[in-house]
N, CA, C and O atoms as a CHARMM CRD file, in Angstrom:
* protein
*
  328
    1    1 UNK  N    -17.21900   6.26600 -46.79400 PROA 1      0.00000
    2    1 UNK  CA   -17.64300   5.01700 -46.20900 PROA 1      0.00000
    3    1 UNK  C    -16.75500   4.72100 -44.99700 PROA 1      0.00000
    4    1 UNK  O    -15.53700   4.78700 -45.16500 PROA 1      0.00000
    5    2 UNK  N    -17.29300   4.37100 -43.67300 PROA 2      0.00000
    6    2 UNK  CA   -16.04000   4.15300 -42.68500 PROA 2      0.00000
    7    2 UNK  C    -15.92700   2.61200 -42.93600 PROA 2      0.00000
    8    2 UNK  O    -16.67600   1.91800 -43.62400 PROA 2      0.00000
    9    3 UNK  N    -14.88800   2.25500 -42.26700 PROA 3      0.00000
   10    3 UNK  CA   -14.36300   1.03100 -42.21600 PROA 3      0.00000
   11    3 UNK  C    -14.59500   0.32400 -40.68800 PROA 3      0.00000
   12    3 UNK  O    -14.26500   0.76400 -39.58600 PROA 3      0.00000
   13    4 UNK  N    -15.20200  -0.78300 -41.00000 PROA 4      0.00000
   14    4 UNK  CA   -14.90200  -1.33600 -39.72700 PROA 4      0.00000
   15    4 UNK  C    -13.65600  -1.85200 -39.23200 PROA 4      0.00000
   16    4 UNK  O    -12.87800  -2.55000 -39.88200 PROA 4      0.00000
   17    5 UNK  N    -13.45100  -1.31100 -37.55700 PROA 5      0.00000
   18    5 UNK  CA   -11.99000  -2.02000 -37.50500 PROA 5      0.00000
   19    5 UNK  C    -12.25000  -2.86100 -36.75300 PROA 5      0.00000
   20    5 UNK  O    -13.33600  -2.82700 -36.17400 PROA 5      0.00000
   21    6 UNK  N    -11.50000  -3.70200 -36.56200 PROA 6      0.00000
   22    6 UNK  CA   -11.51900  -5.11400 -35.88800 PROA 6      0.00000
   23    6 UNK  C    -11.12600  -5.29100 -34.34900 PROA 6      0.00000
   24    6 UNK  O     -9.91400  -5.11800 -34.22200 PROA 6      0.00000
   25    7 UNK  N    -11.58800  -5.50200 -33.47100 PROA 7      0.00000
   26    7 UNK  CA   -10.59500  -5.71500 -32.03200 PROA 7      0.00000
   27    7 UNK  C     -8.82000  -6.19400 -32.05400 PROA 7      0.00000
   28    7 UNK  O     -7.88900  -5.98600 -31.27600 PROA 7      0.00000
   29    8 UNK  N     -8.90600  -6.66700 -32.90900 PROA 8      0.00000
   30    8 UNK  CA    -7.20700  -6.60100 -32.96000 PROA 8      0.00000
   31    8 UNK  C     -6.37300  -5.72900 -33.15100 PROA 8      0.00000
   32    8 UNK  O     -5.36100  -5.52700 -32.47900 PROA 8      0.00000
   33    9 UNK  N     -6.85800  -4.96900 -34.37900 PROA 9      0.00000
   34    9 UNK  CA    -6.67500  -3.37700 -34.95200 PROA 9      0.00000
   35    9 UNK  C     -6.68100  -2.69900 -33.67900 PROA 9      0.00000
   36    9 UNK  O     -5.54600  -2.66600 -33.20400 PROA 9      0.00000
   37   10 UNK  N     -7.52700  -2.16300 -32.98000 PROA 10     0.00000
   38   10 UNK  CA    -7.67400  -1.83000 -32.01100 PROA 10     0.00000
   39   10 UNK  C     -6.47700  -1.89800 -30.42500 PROA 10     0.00000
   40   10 UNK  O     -5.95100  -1.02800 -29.73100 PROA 10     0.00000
   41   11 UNK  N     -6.47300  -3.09800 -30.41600 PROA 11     0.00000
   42   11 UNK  CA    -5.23500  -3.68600 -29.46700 PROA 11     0.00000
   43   11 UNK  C     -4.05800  -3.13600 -29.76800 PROA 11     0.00000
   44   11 UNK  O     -3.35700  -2.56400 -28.93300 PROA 11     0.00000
   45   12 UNK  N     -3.73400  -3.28900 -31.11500 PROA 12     0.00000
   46   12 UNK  CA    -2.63700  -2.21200 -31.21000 PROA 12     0.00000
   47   12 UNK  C     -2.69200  -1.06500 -31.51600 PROA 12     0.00000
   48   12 UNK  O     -2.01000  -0.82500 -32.51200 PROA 12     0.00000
   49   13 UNK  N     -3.17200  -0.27800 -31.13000 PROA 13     0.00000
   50   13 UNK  CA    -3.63500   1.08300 -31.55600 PROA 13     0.00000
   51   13 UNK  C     -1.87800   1.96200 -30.62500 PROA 13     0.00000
   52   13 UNK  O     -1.26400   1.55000 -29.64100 PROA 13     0.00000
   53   14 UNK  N     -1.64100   3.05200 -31.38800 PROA 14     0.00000
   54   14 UNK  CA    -1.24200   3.26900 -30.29400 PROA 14     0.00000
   55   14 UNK  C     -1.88900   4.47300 -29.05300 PROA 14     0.00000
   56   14 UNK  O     -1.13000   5.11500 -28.32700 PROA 14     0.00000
   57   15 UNK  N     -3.07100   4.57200 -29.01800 PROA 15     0.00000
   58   15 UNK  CA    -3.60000   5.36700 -28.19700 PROA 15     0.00000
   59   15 UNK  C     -3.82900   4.14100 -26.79700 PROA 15     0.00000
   60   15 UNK  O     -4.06700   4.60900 -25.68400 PROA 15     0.00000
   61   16 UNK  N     -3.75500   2.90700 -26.94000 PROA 16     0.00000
   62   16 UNK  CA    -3.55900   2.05600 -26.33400 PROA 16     0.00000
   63   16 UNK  C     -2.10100   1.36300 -25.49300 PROA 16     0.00000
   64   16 UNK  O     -2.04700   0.53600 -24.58300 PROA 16     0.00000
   65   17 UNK  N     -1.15900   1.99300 -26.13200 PROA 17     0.00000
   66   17 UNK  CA    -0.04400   1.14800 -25.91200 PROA 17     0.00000
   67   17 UNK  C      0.12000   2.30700 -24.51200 PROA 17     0.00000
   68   17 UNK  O     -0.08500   3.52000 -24.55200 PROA 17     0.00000
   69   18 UNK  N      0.62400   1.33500 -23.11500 PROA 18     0.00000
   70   18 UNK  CA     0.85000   1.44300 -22.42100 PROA 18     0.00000
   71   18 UNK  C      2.24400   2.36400 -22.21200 PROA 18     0.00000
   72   18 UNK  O      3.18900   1.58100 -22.31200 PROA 18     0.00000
   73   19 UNK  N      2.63800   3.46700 -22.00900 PROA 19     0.00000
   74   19 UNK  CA     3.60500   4.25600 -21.40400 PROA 19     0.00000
   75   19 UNK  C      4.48700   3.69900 -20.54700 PROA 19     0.00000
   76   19 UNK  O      4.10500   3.18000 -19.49900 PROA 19     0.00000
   77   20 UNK  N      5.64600   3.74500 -20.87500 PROA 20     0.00000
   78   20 UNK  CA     6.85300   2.97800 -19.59200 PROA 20     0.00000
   79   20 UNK  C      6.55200   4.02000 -18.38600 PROA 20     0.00000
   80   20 UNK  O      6.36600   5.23500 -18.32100 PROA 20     0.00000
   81   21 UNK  N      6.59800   2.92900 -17.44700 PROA 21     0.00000
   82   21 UNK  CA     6.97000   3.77100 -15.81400 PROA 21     0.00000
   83   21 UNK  C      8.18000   4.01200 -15.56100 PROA 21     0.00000
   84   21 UNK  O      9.10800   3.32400 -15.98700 PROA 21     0.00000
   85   22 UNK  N      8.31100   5.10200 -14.77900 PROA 22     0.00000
   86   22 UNK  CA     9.53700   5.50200 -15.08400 PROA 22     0.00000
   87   22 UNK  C      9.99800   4.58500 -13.75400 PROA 22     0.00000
   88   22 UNK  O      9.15700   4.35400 -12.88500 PROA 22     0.00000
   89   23 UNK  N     11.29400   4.10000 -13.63600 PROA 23     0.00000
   90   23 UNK  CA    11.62200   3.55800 -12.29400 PROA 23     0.00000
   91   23 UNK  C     12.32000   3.88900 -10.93300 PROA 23     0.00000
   92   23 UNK  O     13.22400   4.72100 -10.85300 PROA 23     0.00000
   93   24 UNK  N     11.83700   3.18000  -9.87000 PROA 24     0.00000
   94   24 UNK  CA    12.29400   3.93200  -8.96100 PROA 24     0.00000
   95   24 UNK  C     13.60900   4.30000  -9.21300 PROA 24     0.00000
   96   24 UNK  O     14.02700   3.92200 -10.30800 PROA 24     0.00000
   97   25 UNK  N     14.31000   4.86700  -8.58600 PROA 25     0.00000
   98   25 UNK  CA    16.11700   5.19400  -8.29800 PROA 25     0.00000
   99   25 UNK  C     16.46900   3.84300  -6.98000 PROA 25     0.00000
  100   25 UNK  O     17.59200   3.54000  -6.57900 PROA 25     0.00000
  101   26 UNK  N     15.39600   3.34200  -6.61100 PROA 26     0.00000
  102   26 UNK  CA    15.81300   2.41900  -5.02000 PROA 26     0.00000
  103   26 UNK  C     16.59200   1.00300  -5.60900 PROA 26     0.00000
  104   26 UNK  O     17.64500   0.39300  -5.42400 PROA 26     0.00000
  105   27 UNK  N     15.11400   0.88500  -6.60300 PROA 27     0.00000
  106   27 UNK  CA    14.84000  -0.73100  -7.19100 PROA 27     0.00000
  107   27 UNK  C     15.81700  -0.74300  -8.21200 PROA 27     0.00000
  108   27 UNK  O     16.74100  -1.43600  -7.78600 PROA 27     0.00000
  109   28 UNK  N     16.12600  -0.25800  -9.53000 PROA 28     0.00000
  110   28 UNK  CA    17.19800  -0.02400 -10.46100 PROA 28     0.00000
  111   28 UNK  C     18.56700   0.50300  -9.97300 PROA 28     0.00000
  112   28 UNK  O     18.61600   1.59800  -9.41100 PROA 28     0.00000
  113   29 UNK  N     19.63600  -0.20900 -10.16100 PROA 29     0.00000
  114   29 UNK  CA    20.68000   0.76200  -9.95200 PROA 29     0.00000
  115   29 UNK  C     20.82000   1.27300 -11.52200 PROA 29     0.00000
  116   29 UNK  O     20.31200   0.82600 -12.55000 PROA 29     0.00000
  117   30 UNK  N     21.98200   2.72800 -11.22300 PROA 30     0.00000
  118   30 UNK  CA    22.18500   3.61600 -11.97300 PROA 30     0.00000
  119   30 UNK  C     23.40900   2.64600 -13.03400 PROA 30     0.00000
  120   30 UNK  O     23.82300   1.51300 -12.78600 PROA 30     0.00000
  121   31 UNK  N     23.74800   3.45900 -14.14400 PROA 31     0.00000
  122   31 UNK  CA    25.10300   3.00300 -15.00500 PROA 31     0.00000
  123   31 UNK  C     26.42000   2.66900 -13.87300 PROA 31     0.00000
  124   31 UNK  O     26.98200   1.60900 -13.59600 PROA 31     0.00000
  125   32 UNK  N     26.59600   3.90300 -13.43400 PROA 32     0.00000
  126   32 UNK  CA    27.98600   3.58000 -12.58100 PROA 32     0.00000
  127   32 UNK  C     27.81000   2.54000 -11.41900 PROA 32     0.00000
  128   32 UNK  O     28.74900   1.86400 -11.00100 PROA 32     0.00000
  129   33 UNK  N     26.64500   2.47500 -10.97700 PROA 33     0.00000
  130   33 UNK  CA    26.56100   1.32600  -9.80200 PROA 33     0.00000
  131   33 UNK  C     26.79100  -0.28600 -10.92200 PROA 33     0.00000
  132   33 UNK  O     27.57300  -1.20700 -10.68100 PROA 33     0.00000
  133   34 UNK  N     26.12000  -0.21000 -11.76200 PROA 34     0.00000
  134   34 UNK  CA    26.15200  -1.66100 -12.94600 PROA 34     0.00000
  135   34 UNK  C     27.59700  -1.61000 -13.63600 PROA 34     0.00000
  136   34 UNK  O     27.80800  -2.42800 -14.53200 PROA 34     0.00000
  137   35 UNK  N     28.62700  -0.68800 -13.27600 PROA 35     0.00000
  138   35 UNK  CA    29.85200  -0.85700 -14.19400 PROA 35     0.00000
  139   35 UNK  C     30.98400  -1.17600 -12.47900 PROA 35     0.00000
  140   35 UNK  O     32.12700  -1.63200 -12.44200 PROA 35     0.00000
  141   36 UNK  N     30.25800  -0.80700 -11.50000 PROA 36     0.00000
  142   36 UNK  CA    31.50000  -1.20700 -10.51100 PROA 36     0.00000
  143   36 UNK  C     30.74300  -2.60500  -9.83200 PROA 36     0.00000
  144   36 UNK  O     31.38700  -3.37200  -9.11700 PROA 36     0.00000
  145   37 UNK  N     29.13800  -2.85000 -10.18800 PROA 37     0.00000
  146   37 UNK  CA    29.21600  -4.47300  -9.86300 PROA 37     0.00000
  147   37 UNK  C     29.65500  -5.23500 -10.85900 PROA 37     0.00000
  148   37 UNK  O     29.19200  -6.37500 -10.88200 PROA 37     0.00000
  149   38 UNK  N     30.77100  -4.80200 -12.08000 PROA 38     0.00000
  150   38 UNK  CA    31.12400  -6.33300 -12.96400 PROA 38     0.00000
  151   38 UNK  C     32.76600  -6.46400 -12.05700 PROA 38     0.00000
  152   38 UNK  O     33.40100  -7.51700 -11.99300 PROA 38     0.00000
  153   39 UNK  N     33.16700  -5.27000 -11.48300 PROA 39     0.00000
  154   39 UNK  CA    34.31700  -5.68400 -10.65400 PROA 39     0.00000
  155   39 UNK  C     34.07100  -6.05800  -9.28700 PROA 39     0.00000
  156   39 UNK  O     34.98500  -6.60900  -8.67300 PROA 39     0.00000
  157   40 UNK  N     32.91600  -5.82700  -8.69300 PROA 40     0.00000
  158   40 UNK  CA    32.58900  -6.18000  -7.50600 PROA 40     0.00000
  159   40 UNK  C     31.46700  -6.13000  -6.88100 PROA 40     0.00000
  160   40 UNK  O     31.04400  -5.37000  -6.01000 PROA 40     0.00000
  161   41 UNK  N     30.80600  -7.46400  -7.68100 PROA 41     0.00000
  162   41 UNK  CA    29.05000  -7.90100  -7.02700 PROA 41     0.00000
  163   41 UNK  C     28.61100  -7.72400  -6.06700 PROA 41     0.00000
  164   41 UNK  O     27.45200  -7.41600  -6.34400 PROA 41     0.00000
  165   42 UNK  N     28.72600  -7.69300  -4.96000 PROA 42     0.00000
  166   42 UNK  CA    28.54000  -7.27300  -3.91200 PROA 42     0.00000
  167   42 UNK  C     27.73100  -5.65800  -3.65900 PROA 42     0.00000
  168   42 UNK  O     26.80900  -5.33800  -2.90800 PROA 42     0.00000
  169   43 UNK  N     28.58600  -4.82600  -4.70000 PROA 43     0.00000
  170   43 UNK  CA    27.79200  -3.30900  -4.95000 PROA 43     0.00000
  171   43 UNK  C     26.46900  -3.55200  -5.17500 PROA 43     0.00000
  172   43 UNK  O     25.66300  -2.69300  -4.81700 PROA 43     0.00000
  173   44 UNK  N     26.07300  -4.58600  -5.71400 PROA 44     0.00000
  174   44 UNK  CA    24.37500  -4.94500  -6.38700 PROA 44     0.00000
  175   44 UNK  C     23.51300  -6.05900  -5.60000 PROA 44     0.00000
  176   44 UNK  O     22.53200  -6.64400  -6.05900 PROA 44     0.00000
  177   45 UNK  N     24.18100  -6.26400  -4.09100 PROA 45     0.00000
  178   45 UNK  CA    23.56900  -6.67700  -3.31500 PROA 45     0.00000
  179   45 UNK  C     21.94200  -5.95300  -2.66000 PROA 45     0.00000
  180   45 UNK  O     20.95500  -6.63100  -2.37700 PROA 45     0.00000
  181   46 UNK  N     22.04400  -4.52100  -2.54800 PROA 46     0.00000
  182   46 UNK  CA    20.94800  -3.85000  -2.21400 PROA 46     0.00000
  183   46 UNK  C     19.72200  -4.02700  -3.64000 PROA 46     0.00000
  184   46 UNK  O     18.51100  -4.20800  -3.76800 PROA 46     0.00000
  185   47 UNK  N     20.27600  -3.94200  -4.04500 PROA 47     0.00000
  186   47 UNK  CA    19.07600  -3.93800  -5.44100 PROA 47     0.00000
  187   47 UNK  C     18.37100  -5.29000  -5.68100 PROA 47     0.00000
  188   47 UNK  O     17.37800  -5.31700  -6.40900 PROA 47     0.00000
  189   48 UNK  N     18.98100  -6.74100  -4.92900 PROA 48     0.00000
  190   48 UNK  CA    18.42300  -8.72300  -5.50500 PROA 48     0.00000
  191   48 UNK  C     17.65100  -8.04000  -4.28800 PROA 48     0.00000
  192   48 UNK  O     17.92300  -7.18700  -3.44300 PROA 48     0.00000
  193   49 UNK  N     16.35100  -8.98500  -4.67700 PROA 49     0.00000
  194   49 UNK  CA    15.04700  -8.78000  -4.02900 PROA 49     0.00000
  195   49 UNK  C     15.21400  -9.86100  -2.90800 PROA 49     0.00000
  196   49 UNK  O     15.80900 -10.93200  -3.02400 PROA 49     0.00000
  197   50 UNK  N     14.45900  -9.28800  -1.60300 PROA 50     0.00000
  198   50 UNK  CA    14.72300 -10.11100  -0.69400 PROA 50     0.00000
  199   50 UNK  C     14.38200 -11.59800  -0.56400 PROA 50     0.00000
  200   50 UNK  O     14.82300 -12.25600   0.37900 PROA 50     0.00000
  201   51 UNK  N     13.66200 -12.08400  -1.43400 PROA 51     0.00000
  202   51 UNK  CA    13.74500 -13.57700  -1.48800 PROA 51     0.00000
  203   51 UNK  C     14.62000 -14.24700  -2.19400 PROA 51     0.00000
  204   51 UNK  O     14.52900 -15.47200  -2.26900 PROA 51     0.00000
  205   52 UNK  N     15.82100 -13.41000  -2.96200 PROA 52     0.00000
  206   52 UNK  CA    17.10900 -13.57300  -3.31700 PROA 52     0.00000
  207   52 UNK  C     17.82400 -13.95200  -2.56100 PROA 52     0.00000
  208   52 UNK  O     18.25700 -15.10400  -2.54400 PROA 52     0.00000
  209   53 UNK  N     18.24200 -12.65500  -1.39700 PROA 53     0.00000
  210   53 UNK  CA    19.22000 -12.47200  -0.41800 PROA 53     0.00000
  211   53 UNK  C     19.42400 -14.24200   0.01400 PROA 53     0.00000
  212   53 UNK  O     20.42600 -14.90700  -0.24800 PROA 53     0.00000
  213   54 UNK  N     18.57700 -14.58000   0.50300 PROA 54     0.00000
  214   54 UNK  CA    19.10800 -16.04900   1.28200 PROA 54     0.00000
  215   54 UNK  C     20.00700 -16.68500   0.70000 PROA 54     0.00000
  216   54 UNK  O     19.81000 -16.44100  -0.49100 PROA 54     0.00000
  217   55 UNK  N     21.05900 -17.48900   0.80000 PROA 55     0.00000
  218   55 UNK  CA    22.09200 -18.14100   0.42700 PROA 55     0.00000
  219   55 UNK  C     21.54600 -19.34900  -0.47100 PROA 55     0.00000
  220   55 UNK  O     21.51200 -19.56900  -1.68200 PROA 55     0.00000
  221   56 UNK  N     21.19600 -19.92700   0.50700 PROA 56     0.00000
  222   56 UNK  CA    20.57700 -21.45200   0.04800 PROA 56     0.00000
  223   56 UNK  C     18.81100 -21.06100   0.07900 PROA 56     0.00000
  224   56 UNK  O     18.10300 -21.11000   1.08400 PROA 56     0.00000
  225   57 UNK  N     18.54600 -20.82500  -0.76500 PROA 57     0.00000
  226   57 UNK  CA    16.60300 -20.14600  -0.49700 PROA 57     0.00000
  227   57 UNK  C     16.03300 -21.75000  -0.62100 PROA 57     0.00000
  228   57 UNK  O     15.13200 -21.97400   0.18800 PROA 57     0.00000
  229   58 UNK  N     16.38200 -22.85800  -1.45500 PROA 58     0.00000
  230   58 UNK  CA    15.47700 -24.11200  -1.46000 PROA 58     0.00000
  231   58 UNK  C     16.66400 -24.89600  -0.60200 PROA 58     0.00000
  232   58 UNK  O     17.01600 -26.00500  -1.00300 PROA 58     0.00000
  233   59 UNK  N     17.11100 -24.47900   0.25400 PROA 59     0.00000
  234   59 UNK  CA    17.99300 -25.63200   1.56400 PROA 59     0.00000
  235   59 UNK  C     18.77300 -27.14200   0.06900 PROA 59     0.00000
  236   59 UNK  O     18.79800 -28.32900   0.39800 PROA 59     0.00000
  237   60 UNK  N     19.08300 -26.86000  -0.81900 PROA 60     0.00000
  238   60 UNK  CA    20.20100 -27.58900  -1.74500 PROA 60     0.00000
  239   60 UNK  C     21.16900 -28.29400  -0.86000 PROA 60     0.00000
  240   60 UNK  O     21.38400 -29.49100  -1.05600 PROA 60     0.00000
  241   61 UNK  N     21.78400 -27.63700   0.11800 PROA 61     0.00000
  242   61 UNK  CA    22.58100 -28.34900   0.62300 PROA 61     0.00000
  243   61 UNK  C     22.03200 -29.50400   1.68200 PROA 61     0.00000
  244   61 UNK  O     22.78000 -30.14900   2.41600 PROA 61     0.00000
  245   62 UNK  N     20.63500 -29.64400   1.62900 PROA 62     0.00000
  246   62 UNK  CA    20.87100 -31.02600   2.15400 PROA 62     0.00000
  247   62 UNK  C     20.24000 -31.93600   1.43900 PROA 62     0.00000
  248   62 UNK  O     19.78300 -32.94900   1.97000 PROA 62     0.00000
  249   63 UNK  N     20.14500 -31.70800   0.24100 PROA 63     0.00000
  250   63 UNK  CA    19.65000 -32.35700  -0.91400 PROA 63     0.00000
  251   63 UNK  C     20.77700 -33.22400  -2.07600 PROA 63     0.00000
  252   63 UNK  O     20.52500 -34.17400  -2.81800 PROA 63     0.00000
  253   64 UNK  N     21.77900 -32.63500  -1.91900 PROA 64     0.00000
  254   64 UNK  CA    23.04900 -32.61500  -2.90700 PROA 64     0.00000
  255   64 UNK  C     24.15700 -32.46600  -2.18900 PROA 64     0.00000
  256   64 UNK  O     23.86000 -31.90400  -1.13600 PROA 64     0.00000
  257   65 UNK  N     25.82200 -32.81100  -2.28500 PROA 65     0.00000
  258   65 UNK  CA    26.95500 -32.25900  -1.82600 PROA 65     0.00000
  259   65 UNK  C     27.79100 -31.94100  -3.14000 PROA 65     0.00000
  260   65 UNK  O     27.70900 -32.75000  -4.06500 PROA 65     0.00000
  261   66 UNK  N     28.31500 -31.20000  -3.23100 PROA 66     0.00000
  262   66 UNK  CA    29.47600 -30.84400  -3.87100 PROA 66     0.00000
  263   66 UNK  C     30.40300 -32.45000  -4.27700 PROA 66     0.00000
  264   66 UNK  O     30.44900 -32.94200  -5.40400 PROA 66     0.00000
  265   67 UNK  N     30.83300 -32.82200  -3.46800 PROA 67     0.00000
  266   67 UNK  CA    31.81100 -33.99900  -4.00900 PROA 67     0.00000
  267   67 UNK  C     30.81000 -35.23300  -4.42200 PROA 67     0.00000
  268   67 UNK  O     31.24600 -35.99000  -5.29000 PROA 67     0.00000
  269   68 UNK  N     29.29700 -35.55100  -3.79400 PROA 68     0.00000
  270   68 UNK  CA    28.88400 -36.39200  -4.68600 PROA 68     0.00000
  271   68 UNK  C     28.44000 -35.98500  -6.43500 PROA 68     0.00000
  272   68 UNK  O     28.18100 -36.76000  -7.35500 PROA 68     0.00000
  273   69 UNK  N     28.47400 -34.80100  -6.42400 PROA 69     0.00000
  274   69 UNK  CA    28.61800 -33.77400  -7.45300 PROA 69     0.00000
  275   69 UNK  C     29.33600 -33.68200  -8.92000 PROA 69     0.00000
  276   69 UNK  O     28.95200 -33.48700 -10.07400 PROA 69     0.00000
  277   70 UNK  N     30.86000 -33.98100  -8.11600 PROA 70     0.00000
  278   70 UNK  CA    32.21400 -34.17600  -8.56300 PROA 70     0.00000
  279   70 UNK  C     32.15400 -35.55600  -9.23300 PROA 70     0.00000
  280   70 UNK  O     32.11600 -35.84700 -10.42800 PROA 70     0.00000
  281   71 UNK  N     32.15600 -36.25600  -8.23300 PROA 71     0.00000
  282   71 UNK  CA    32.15300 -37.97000  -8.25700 PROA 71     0.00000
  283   71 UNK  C     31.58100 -38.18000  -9.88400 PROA 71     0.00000
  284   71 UNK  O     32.19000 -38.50900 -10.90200 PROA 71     0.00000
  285   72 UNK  N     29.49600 -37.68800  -9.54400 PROA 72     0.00000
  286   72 UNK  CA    28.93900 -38.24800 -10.61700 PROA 72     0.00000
  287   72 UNK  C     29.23800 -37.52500 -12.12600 PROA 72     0.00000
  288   72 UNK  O     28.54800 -37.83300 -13.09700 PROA 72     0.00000
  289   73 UNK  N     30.55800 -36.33500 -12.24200 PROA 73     0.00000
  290   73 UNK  CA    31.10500 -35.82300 -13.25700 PROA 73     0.00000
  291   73 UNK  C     30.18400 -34.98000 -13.49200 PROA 73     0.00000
  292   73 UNK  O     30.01200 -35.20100 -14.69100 PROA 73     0.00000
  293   74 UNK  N     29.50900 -34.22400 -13.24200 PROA 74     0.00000
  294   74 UNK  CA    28.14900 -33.40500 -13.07900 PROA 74     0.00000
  295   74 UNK  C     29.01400 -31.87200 -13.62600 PROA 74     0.00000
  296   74 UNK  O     28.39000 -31.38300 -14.56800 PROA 74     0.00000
  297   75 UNK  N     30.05600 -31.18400 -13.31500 PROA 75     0.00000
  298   75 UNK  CA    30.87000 -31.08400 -13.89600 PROA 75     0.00000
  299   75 UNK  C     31.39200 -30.64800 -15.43900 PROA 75     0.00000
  300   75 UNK  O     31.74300 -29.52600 -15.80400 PROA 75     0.00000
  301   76 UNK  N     31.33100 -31.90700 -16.24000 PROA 76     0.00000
  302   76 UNK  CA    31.14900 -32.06100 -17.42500 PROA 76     0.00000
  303   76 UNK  C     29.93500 -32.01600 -18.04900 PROA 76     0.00000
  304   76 UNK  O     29.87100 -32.25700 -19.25500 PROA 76     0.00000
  305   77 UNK  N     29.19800 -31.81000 -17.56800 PROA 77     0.00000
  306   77 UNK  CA    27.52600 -31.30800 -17.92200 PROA 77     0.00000
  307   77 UNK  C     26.63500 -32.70800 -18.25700 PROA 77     0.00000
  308   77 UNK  O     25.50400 -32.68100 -18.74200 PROA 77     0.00000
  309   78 UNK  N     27.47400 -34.09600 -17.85200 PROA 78     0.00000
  310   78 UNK  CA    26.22900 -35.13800 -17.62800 PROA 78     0.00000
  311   78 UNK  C     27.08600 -35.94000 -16.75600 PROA 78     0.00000
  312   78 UNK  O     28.25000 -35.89400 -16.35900 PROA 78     0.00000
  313   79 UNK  N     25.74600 -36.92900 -16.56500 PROA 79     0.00000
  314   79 UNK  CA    25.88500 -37.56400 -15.24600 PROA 79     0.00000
  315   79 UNK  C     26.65800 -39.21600 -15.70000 PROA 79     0.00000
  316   79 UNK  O     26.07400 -39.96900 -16.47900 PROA 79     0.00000
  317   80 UNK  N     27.99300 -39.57400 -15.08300 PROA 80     0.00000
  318   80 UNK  CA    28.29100 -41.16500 -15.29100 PROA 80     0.00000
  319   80 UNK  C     27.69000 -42.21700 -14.52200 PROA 80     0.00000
  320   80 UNK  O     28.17200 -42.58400 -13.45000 PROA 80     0.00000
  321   81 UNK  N     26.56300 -42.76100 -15.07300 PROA 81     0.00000
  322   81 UNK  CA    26.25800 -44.04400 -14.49100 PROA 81     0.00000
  323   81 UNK  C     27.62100 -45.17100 -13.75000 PROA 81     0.00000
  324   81 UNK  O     28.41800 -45.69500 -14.52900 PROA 81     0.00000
  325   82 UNK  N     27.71200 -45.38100 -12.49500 PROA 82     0.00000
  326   82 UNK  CA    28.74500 -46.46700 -12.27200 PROA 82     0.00000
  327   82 UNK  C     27.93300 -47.70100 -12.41600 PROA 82     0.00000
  328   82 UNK  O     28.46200 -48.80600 -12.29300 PROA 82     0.00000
């Protein structure tokens, strides 16, 4: 007698399951590139995607300053009402 299988059954099949791509060498860095950016980030600058790179990407600094920052204890992870 066959069995009916169900579309879910199916979904996981593994004649279905998708194969990893293997990745570029450009986009991934290697082990030794990820063990000399924990001493110096900068090595893993080529690899943040270019809408990374920008410093300030949503312009923050003219939204916020640092010392009104300070002031509102922001800091301590909440804000003091004066």
């Amino acid at each position: 007698m066959r069995r009916a299988v169900t579309t879910a059954q199916r979904a996981f099949s593994s004649r279905f399951a998708v194969q990893p791509q293997k990745a570029s060498t450009s986009s991934v860095p290697d082990r030794s590139t990820l063990e000399k950016g924990t001493v110096q980030p900068t090595v893993l600058k080529p690899f943040v995607s270019a809408s990374l790179q920008h410093e300030d990407l949503f312009n923050f600094e003219k939204l916020v300053h640092v010392d009104e920052m300070f002031k509102a204890r922001l800091h301590y992870g909440h804000k003091v009402l004066d």
